[in-house]
matplotlib code that plots the C-alpha trace (Angstrom):
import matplotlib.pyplot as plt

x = [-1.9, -4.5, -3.0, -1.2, 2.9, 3.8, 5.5, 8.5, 8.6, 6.7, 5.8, 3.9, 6.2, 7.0, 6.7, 8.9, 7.5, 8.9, 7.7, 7.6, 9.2, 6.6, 4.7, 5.2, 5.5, 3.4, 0.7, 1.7, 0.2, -1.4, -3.1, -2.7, -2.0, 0.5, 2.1, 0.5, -2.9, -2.6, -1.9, -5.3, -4.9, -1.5, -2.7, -2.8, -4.6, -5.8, -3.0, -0.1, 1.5, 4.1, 7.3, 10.4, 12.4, 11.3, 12.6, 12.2, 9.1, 11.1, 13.0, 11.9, 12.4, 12.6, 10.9, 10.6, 7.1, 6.2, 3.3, 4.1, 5.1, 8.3, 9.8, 9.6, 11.9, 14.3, 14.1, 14.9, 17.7, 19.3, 18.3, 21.1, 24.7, 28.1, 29.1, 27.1, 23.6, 21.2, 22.6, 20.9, 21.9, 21.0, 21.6, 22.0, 22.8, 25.0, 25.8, 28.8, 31.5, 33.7, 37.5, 37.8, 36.1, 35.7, 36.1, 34.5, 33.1, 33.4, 32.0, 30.0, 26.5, 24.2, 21.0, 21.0, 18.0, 18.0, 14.3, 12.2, 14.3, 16.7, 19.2, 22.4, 26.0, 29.3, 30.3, 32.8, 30.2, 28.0, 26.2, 29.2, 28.5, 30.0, 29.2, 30.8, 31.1, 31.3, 30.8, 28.7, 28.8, 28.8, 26.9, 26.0, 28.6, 27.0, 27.6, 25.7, 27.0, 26.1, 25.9, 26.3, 25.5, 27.2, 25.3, 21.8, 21.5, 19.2, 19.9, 23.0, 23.4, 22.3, 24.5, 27.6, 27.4, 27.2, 30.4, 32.1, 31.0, 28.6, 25.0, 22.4, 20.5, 17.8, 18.3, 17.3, 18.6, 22.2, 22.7, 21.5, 19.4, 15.3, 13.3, 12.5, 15.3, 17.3, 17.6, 16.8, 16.6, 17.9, 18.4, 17.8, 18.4, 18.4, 20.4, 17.9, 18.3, 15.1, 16.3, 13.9, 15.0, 14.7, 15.8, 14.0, 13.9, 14.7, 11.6, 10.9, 12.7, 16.1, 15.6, 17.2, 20.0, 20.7, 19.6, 22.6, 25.3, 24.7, 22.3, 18.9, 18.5]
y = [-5.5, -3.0, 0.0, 2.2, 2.0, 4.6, 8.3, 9.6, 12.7, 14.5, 17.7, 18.4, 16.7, 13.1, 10.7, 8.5, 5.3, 2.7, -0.3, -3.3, -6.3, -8.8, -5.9, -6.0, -2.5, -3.7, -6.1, -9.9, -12.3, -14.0, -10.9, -9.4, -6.1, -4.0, -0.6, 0.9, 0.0, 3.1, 5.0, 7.0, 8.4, 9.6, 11.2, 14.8, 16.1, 13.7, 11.7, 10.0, 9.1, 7.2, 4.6, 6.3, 2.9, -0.2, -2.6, -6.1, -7.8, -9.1, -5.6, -3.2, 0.5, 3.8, 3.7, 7.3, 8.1, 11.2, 13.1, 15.5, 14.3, 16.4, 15.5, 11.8, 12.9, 14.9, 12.3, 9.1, 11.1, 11.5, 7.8, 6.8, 5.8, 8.1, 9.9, 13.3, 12.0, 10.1, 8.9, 5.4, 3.4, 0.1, -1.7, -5.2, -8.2, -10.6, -14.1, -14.4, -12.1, -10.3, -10.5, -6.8, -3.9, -1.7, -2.3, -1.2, -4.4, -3.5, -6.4, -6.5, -7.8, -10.0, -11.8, -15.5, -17.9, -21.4, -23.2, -20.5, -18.8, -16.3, -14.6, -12.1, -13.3, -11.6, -11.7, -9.6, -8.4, -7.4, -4.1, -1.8, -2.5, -0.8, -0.7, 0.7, -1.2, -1.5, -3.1, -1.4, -4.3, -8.0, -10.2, -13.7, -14.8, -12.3, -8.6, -6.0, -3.9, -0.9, -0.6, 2.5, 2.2, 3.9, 2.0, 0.8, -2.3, -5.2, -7.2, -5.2, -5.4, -9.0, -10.1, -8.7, -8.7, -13.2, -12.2, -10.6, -14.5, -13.2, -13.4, -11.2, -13.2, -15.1, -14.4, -17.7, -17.0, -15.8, -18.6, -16.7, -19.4, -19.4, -16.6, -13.0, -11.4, -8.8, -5.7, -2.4, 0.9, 2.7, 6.2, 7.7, 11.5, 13.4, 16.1, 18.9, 22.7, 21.5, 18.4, 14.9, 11.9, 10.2, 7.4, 4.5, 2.5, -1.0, -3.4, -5.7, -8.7, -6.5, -4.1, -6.2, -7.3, -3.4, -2.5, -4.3, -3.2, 0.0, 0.9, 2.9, 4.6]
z = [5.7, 4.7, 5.9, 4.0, 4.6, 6.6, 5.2, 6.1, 3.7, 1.9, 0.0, -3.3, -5.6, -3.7, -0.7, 0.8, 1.9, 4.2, 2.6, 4.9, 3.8, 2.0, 0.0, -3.4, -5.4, -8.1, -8.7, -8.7, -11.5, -8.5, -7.4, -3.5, -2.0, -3.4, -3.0, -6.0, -4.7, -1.8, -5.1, -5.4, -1.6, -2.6, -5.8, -6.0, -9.4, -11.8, -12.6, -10.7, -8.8, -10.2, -8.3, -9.4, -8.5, -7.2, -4.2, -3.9, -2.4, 1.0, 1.1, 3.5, 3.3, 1.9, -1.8, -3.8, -5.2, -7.3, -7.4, -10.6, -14.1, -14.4, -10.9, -12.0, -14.9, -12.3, -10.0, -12.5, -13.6, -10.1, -9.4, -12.3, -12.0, -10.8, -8.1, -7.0, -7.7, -5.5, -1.9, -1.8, 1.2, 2.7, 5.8, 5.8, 8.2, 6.3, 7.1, 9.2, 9.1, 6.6, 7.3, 6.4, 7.6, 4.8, 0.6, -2.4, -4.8, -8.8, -9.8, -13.2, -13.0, -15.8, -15.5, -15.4, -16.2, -15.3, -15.7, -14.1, -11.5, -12.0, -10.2, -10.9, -11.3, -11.6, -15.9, -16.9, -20.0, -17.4, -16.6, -14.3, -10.4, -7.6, -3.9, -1.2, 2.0, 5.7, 8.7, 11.5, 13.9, 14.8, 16.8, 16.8, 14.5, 12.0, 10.5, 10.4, 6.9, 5.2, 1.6, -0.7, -4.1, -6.9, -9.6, -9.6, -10.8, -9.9, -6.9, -6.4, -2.6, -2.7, -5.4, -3.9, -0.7, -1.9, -4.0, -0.6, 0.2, 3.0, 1.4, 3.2, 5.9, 5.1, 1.2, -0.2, -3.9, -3.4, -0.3, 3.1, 3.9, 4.8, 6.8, 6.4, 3.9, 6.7, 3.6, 4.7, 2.3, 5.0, 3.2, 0.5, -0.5, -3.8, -4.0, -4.9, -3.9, -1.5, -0.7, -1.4, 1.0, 4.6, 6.5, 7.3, 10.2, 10.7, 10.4, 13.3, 12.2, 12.2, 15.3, 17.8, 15.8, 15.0, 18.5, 19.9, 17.5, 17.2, 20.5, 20.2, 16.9]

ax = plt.figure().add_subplot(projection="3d")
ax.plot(x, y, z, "-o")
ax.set_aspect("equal")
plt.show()
């Protein structure tokens, strides 16, 4: 890929991005193309921009990116925990099919090491978790779910959506098996009096999939 991800919003003081899956946000050890490397033909001024968050390589979707010092600050802020802040929502198709339609997981989350991998695990010392939950559809013997976060932590929607015991499709740490990861940042909005945020449409390896639960977008 050597074109620049595509942009679904912007003004002076950020883009959103929809990052295709396989693009890392920063530079990897064993070098390759990254998000920051479209940086300088985003830059407005001498300095920045800057991520404000950052989503997994194999995650595709709507990633924030500031152009000015202070609305990195502002934005950060509204990217933490509780209710009234950033609206950050993600679509994912699970493996197989939850017996409910609906929940909320509280489920505390720590990091766990073993040789060199790592993933994260439910501990009751954990950071606070909570997602919101439901299912959109079903097809094949899987679920199409959408996730609202209420924390931020790492790997949240992965981690629980393996609690629910439905790991997200062709998420090889938490148990979905091999292929492209089927994670979409679908929206994100921060609740500004002009308002920062867009939705991002499925990549190609989930279109069809959400193309037959829930129709044309």
């Amino acid at each position: 890929m050597s074109q620049p991800p595509d942009i679904l919003f912007q003004d002076s003081r950020a883009l959103v991005v929809n990052k295709p899956a396989g693009l890392p946000v920063y530079p990897g050890r064993s070098g390759g193309l990254s998000v920051e490397d479209f940086f300088p033909i985003w830059r407005r001024g001498k300095i920045g921009p800057w991520l404000v968050h950052r989503l997994d390589q194999d995650t595709a979707g709507c990633l924030l990116i500031a152009r000015k010092k202070a609305f990195l600050l502002q934005a950060q802020e509204l990217m933490g925990d509780g209710e009234g802040k950033a609206e950050k929502i993600y679509w994912a198709i699970l493996r197989g099919v939850p017996v409910e339609e609906a929940g909320e997981i509280c489920v505390p989350l720590t990091k766990v090491t073993l040789r060199r991998r790592w993933n994260m695990a439910p501990a009751v010392d954990g950071q606070p978790a909570r997602t919101l939950w439901r299912t959109l559809g079903v097809h094949g013997g899987n679920a199409l779910v959408e996730f609202t976060l209420l924390t931020g932590r790492t790997h949240q929607v992965r981690a629980h959506a393996a609690y629910l015991g439905h790991p997200v499709l062709g998420d090889g740490v938490y148990g979905g098996g091999d292929g492209p990861m089927c994670l979409l940042a679908r929206r994100l909005t921060l609740p500004l009096p002009e308002p920062v945020g867009a939705n991002a449409p499925p990549p190609a390896h989930m279109a069809a999939f959400v193309e037959t639960c829930l129709g044309t977008l």
